[in-house]
PyMOL commands that place a pseudoatom at each C-alpha (Angstrom):
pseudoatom trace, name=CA, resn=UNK, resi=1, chain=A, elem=C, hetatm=0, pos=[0.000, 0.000, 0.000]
pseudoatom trace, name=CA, resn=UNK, resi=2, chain=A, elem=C, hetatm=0, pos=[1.623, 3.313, -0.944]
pseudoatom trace, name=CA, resn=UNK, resi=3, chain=A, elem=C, hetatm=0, pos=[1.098, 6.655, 0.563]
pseudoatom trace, name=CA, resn=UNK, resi=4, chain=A, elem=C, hetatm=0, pos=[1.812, 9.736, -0.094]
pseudoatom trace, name=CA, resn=UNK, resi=5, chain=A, elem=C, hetatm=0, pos=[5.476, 9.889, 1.053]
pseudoatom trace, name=CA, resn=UNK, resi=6, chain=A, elem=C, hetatm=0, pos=[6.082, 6.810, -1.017]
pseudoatom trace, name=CA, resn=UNK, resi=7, chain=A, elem=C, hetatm=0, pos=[4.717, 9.048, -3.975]
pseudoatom trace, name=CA, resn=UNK, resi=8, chain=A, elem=C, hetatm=0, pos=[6.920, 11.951, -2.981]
pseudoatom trace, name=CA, resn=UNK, resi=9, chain=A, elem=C, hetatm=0, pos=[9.898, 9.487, -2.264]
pseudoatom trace, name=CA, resn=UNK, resi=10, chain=A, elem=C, hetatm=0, pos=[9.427, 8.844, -6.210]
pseudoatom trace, name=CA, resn=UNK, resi=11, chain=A, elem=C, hetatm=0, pos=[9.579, 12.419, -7.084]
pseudoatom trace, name=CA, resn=UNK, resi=12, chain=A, elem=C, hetatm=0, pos=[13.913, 12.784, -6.555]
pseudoatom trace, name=CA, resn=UNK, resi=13, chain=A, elem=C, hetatm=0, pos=[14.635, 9.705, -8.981]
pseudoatom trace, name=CA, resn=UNK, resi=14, chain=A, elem=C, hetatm=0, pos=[12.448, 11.244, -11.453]
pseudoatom trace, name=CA, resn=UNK, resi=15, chain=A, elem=C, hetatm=0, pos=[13.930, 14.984, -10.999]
pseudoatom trace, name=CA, resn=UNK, resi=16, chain=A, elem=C, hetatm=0, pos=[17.276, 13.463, -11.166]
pseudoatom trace, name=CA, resn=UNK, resi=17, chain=A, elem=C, hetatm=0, pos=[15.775, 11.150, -14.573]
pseudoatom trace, name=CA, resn=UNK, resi=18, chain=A, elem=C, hetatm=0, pos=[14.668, 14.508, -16.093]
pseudoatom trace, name=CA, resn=UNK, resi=19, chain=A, elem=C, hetatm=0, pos=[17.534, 16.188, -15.267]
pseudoatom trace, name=CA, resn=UNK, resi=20, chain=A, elem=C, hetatm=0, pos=[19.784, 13.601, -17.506]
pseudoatom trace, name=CA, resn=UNK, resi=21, chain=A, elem=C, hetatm=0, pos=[17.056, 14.086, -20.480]
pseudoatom trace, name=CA, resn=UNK, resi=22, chain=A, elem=C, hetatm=0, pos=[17.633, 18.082, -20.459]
pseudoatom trace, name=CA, resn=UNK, resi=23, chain=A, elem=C, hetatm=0, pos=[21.263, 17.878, -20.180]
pseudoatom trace, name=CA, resn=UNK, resi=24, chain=A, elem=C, hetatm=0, pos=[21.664, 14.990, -22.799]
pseudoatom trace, name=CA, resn=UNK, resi=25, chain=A, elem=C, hetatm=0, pos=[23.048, 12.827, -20.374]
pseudoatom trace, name=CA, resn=UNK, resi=26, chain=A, elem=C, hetatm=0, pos=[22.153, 9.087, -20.090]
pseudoatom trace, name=CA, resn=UNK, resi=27, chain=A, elem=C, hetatm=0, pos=[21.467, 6.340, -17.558]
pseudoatom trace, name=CA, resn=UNK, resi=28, chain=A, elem=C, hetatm=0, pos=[25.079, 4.883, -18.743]
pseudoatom trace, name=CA, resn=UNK, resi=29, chain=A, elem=C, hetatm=0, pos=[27.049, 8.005, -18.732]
pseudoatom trace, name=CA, resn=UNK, resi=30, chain=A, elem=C, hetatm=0, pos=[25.599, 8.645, -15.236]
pseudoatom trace, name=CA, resn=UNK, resi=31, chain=A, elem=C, hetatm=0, pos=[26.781, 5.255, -14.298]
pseudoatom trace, name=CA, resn=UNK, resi=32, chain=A, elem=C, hetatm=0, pos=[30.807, 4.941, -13.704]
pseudoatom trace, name=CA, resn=UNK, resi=33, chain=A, elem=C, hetatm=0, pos=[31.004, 8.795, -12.271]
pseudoatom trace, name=CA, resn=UNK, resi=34, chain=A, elem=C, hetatm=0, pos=[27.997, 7.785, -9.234]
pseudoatom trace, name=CA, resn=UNK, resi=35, chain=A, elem=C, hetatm=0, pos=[29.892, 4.249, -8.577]
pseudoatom trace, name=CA, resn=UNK, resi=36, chain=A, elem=C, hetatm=0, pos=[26.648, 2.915, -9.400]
pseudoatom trace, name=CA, resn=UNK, resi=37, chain=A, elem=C, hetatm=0, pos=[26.052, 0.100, -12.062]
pseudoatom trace, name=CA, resn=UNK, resi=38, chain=A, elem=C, hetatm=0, pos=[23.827, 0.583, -14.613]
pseudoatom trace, name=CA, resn=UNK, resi=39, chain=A, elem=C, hetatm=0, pos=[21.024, -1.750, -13.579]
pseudoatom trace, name=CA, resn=UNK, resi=40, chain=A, elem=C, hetatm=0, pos=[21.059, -0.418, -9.993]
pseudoatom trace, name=CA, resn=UNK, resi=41, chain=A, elem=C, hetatm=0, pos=[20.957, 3.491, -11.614]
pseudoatom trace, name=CA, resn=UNK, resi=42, chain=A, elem=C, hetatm=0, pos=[17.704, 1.744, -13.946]
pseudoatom trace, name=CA, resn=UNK, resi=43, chain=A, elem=C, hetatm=0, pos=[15.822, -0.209, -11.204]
pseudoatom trace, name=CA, resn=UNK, resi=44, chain=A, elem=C, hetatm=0, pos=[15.756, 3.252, -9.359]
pseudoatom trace, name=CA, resn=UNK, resi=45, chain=A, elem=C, hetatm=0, pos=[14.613, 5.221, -11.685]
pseudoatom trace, name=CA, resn=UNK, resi=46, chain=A, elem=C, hetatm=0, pos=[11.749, 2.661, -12.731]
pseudoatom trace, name=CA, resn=UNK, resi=47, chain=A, elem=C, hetatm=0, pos=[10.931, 2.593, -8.809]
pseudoatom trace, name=CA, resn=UNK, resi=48, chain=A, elem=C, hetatm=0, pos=[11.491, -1.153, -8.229]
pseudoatom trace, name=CA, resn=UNK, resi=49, chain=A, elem=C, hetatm=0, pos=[14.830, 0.038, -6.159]
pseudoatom trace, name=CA, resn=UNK, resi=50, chain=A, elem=C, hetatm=0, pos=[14.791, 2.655, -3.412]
pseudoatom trace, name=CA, resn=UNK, resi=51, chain=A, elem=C, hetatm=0, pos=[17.079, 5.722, -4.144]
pseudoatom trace, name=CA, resn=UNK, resi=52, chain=A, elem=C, hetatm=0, pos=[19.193, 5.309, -0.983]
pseudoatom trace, name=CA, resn=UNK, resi=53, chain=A, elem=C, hetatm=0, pos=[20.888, 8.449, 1.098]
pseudoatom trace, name=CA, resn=UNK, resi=54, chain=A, elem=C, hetatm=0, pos=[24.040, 7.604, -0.163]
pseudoatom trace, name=CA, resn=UNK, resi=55, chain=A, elem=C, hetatm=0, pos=[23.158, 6.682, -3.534]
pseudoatom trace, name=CA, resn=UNK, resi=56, chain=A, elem=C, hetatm=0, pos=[21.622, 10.045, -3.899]
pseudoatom trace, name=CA, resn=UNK, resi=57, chain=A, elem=C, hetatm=0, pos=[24.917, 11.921, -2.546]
pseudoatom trace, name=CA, resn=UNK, resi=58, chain=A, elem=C, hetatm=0, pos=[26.826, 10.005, -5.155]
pseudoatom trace, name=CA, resn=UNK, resi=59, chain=A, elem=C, hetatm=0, pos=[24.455, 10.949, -7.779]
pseudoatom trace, name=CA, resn=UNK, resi=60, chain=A, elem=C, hetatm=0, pos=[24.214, 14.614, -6.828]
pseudoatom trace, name=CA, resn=UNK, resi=61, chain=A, elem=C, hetatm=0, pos=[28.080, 14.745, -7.052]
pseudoatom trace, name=CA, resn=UNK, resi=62, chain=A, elem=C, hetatm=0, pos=[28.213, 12.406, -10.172]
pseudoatom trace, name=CA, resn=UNK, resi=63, chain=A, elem=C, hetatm=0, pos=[26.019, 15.610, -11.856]
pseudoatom trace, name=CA, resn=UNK, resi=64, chain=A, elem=C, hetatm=0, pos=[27.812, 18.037, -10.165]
pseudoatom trace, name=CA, resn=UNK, resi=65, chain=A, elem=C, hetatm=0, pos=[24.910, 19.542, -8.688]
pseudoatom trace, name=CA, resn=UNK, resi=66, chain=A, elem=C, hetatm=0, pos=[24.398, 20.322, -4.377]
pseudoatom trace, name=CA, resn=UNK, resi=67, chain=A, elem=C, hetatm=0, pos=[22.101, 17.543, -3.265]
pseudoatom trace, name=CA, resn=UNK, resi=68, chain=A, elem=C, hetatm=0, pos=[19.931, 20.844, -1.976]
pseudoatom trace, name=CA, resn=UNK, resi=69, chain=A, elem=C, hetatm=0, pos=[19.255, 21.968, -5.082]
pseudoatom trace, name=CA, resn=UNK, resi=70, chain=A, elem=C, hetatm=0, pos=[17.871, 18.050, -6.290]
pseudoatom trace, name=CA, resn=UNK, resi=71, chain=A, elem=C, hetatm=0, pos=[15.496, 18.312, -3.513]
pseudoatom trace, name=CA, resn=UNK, resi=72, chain=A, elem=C, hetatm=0, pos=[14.582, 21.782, -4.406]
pseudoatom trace, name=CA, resn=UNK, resi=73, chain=A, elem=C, hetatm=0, pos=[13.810, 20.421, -8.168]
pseudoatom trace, name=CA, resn=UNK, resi=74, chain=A, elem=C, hetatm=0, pos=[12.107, 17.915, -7.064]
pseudoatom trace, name=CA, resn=UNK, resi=75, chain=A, elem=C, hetatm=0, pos=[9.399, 19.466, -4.468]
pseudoatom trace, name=CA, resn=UNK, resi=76, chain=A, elem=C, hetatm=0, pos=[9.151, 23.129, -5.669]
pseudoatom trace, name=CA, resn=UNK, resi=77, chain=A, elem=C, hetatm=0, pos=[5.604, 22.286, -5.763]
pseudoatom trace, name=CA, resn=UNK, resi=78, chain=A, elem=C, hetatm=0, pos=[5.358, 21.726, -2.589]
pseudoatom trace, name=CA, resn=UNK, resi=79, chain=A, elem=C, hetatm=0, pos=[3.325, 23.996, 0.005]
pseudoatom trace, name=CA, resn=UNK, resi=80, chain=A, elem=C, hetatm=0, pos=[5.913, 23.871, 3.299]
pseudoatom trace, name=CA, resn=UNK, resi=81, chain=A, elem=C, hetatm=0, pos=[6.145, 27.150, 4.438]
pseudoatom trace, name=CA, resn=UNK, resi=82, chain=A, elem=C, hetatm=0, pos=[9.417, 28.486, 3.227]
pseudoatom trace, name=CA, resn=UNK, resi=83, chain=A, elem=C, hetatm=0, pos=[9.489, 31.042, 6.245]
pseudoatom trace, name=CA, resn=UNK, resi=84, chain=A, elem=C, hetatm=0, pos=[9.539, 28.518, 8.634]
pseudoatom trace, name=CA, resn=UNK, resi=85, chain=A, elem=C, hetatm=0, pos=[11.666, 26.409, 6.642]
pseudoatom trace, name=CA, resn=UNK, resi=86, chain=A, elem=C, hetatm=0, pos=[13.769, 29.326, 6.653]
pseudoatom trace, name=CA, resn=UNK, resi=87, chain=A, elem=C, hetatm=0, pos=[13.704, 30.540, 10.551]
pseudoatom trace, name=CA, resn=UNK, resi=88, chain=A, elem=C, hetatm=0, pos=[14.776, 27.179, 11.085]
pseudoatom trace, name=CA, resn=UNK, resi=89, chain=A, elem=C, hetatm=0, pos=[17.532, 26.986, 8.619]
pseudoatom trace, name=CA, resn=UNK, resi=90, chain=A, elem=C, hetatm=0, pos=[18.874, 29.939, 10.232]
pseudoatom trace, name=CA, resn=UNK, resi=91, chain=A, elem=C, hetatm=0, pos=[18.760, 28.086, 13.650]
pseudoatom trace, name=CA, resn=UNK, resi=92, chain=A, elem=C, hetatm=0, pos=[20.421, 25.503, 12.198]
pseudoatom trace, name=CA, resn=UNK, resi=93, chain=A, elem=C, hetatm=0, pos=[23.196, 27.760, 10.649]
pseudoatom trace, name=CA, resn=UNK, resi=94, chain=A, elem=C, hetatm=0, pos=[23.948, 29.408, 13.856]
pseudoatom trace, name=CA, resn=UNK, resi=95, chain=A, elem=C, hetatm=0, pos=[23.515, 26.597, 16.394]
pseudoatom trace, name=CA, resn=UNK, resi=96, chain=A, elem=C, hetatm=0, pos=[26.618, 24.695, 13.766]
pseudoatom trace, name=CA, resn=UNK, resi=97, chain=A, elem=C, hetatm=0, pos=[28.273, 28.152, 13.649]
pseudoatom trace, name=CA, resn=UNK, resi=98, chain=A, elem=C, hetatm=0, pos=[27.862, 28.250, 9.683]
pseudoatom trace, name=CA, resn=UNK, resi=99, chain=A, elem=C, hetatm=0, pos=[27.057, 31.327, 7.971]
pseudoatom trace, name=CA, resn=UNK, resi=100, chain=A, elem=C, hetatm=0, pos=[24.778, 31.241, 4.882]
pseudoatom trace, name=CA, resn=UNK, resi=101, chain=A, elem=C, hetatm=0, pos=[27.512, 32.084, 2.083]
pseudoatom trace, name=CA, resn=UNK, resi=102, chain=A, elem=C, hetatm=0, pos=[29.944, 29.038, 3.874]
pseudoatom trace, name=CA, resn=UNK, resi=103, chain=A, elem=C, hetatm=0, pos=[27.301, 26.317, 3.277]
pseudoatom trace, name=CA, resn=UNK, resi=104, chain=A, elem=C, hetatm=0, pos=[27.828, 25.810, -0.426]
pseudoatom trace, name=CA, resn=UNK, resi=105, chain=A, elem=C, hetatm=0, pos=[31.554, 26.370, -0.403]
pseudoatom trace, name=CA, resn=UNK, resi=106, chain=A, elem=C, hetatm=0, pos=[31.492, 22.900, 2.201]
pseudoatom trace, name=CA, resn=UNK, resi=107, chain=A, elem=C, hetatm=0, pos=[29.992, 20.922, -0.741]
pseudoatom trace, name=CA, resn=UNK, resi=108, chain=A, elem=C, hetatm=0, pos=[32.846, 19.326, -2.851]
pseudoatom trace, name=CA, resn=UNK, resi=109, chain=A, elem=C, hetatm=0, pos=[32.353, 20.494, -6.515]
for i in range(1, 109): cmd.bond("trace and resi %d" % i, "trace and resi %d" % (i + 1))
show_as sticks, trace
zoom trace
């Protein structure tokens, strides 16, 4: 039985599918720079895997892209509130001493 966060669980390995379709990029050329194999890179994006944590790290550095801005793509339809989102970004920022123009220079390009 799926619910909705099994529906928005779907939504990243999609992003991240329609992300390789804009840039020309394919399943196989994603493969070798994520350390992923090419039938665990497929069964994710046809849902019969689960996109793991890690997986997803390695995929968001395989494409070069901050692993913030995948999950941005992928719910900017979504209605969180961004204000608290941010208050408590900034919460988080300050109780890890980070200041917002240091948190995407800690992300290895």
């Amino acid at each position: 039985m799926s619910d909705i966060y099994d529906e928005q669980a779907r939504e990243l390995p999609r992003t991240i599918l329609t992300l390789l379709r804009l840039t020309g990029e394919t399943v196989e050329s994603l493969a070798e720079p994520s350390g992923l194999s090419i039938a665990e890179l497929r069964a994710i994006f046809e849902g019969t895997a689960t996109l793991t944590v890690p997986d997803f790290l390695r995929i968001a550095a395989a494409l070069k892209t901050h692993p913030a801005d995948l999950f941005r793509m992928a719910f900017r339809r979504e209605a969180v509130s961004r204000r608290a989102s941010q208050e408590l970004m900034e919460k988080m920022q300050a109780a890890l001493g980070l200041h917002p123009e240091e948190e995407n220079d800690a992300w290895p390009r």
